[in-house]
C-alpha positions as CSV (number, residue, x, y, z in Angstrom):
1,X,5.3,12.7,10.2
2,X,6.9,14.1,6.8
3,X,7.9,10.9,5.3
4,X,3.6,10.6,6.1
5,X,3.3,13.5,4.0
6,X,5.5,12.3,1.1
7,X,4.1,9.1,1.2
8,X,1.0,10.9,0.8
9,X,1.3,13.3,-2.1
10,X,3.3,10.4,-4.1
11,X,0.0,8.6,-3.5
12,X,-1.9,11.5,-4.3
13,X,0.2,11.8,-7.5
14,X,-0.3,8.7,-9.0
15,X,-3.6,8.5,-8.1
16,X,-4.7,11.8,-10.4
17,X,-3.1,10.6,-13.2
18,X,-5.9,7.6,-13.4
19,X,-9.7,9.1,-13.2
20,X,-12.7,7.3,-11.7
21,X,-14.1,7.0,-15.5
22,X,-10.8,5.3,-16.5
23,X,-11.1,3.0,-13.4
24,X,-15.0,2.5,-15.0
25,X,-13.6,1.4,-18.2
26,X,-10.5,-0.6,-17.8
27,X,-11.1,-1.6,-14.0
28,X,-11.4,-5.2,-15.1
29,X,-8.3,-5.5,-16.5
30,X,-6.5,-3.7,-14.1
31,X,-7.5,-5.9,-11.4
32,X,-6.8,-8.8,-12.8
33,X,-3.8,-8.3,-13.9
34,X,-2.5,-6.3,-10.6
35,X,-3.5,-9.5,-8.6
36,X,-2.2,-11.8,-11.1
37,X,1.4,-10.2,-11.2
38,X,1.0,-10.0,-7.1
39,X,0.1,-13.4,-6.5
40,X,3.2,-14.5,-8.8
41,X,5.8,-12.5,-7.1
42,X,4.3,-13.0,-3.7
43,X,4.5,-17.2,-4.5
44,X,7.9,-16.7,-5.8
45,X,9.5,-14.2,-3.3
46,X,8.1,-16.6,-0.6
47,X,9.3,-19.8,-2.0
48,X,12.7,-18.7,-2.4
49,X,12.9,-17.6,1.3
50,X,11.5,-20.8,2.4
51,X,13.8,-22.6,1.1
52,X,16.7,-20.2,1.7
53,X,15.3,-20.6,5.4
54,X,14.9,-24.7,5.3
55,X,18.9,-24.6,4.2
56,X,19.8,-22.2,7.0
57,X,17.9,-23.9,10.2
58,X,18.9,-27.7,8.2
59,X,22.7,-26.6,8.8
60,X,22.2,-24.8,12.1
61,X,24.0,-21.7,11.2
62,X,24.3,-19.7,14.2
63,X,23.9,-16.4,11.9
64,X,20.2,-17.4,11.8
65,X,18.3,-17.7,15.0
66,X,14.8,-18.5,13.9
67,X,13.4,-22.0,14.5
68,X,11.6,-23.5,11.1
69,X,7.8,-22.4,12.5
70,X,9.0,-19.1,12.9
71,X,11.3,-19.1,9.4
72,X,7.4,-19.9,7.5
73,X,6.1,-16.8,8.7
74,X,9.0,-14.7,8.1
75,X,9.0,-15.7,4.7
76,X,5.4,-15.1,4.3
77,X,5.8,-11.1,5.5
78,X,8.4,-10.7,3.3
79,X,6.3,-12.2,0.2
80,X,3.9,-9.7,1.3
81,X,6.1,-6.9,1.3
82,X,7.6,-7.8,-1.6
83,X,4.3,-7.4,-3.8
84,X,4.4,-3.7,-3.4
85,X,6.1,-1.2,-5.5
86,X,7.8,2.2,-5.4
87,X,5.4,5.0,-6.6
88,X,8.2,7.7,-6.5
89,X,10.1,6.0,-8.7
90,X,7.6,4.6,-10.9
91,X,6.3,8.6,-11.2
92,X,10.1,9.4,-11.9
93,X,10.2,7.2,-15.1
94,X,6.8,8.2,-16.6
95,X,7.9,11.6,-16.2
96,X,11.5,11.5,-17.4
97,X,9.8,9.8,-20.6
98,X,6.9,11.8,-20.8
99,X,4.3,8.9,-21.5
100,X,1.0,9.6,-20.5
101,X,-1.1,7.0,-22.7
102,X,-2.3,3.8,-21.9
103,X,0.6,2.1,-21.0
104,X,1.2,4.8,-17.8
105,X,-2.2,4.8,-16.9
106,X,-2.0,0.5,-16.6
107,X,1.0,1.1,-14.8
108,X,-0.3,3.5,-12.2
109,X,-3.7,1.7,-11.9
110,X,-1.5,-1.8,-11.4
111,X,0.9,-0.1,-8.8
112,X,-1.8,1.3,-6.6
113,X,-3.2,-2.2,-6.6
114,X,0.0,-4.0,-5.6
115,X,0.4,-1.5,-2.9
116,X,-3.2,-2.1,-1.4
117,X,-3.1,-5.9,-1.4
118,X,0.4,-5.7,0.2
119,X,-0.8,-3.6,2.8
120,X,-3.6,-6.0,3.8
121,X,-1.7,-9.3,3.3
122,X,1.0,-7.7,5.2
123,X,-1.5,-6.7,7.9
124,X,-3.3,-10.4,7.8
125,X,-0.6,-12.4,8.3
126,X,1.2,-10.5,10.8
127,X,-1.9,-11.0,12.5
128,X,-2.0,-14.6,12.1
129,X,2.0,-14.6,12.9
130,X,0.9,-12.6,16.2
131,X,-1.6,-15.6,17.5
132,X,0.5,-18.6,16.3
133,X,3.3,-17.1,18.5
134,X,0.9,-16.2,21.4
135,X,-0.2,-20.0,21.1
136,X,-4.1,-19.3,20.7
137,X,-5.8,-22.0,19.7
138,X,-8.4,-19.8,17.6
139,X,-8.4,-17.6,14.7
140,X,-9.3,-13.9,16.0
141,X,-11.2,-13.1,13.0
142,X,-11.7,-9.3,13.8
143,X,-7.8,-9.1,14.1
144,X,-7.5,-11.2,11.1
145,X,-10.2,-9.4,8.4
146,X,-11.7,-6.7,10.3
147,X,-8.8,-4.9,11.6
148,X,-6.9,-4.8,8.1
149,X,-10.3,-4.3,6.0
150,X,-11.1,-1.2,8.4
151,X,-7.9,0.4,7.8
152,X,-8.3,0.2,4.5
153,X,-11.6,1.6,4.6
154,X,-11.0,4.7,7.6
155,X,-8.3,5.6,4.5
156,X,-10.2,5.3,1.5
157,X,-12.6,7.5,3.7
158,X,-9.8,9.9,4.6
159,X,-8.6,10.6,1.2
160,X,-12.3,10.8,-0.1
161,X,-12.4,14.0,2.4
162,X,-9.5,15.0,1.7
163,X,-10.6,15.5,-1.9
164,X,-13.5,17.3,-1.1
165,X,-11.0,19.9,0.9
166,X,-8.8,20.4,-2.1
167,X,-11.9,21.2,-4.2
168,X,-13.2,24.0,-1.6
169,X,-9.3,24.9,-1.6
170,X,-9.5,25.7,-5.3
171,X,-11.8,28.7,-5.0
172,X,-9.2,31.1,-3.0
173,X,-7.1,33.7,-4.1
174,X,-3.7,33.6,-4.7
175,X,-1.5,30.9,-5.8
176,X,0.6,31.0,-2.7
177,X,-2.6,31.0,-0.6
178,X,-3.5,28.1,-2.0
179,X,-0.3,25.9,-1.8
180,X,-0.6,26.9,2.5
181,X,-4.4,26.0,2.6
182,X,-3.1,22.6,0.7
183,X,-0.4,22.1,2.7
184,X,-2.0,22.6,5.9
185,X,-4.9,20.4,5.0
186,X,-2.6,17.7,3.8
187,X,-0.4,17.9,6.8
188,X,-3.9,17.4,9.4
189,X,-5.1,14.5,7.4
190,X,-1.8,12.6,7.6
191,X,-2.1,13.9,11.3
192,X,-4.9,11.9,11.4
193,X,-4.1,9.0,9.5
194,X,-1.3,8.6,11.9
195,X,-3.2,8.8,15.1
196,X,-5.4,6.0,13.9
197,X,-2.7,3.7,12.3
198,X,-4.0,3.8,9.0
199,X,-1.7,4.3,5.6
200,X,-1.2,7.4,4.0
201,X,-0.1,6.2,0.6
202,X,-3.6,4.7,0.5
203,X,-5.3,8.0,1.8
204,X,-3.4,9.9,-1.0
205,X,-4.8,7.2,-4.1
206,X,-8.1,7.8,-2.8
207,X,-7.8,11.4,-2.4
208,X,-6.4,11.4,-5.7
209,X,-8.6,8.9,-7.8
């Protein structure tokens, strides 16, 4: 539960630092970009295990037990999870160097990107992986789209709440009375999040943006 609540406030952190106005503006741009760089390193980090796979079930190592069907999928996932990107050290740089312009807020607005499309690619095609190896004949498309999508949304939503709390949170007294109300809150909705399966990095960009 507290690598949750990390998770969360380094998505809560990176989410501040780029406003809804900003998202308004330069949203655009950000999006393409973010999908352009992921679909690029998703292609390449899932070619390169492909083939890396096709040379290890060719010469029958015995180091490598999947068959060639299962090898595809394998590399798939891990061009998915390959198109995210570390927040916390991301934030470490930006901060080390002190650069808040333009450059940092493209960078943030392009990480929190990555990390969404990884986490529904990732969630797709382990779904898809799941019913090839099952053997079903037909694509569930509620596990395929509407499990993933939901997810997405149930955190979007969570953060969005979340938000809200932190604003009532604002109005009480002391510092240090604030900081428990926070933390408290914070630990409940990655309570939450957990019960239901959903991410709390995402909950914590929402919450944030």
């Amino acid at each position: 539960l507290f690598s949750q609540f990390a998770l969360a406030l380094v998505g809560f952190s990176v989410g501040r630092r780029v406003e809804w106005l900003q998202w308004k503006a330069s949203g655009k741009q950000w999006l393409t970009l973010g999908l352009v760089q992921s679909w690029m390193t998703f292609t390449a980090v899932s070619t390169g295990f492909l083939l890396l796979f096709w040379l290890l079930t060719r010469f029958n190592n015995p180091l490598f037990p999947f068959a060639w069907d299962q090898s595809i999928w394998l590399a798939l996932l891990l061009g998915a999870l390959s198109m995210s990107t570390s927040p916390a050290s991301t934030l470490g740089v930006l901060r080390e160097y002190k650069n808040p312009g333009m450059f940092a807020r493209t960078l943030l607005a392009t990480l929190a990107i990555d990390n969404s499309l990884s986490i529904v690619l990732f969630s797709m095609l382990l779904a898809l992986a799941t019913q090839y190896q099952l053997g079903s004949g037909t694509l569930d498309m509620v596990a395929l789209l509407g499990i993933p999508l939901g997810k997405l949304s149930i955190a979007a939503a969570l953060g969005v709440v979340w938000s809200w709390i932190v604003g009532r949170l604002s109005n009480l007294g002391s510092a240090q009375e604030r900081w428990t109300a926070l933390c408290d809150s914070l630990l409940s909705v990655v309570g939450l999040c957990a019960a239901l399966d959903v991410s709390p990095l995402l909950m914590g960009l929402s919450a944030g943006i």
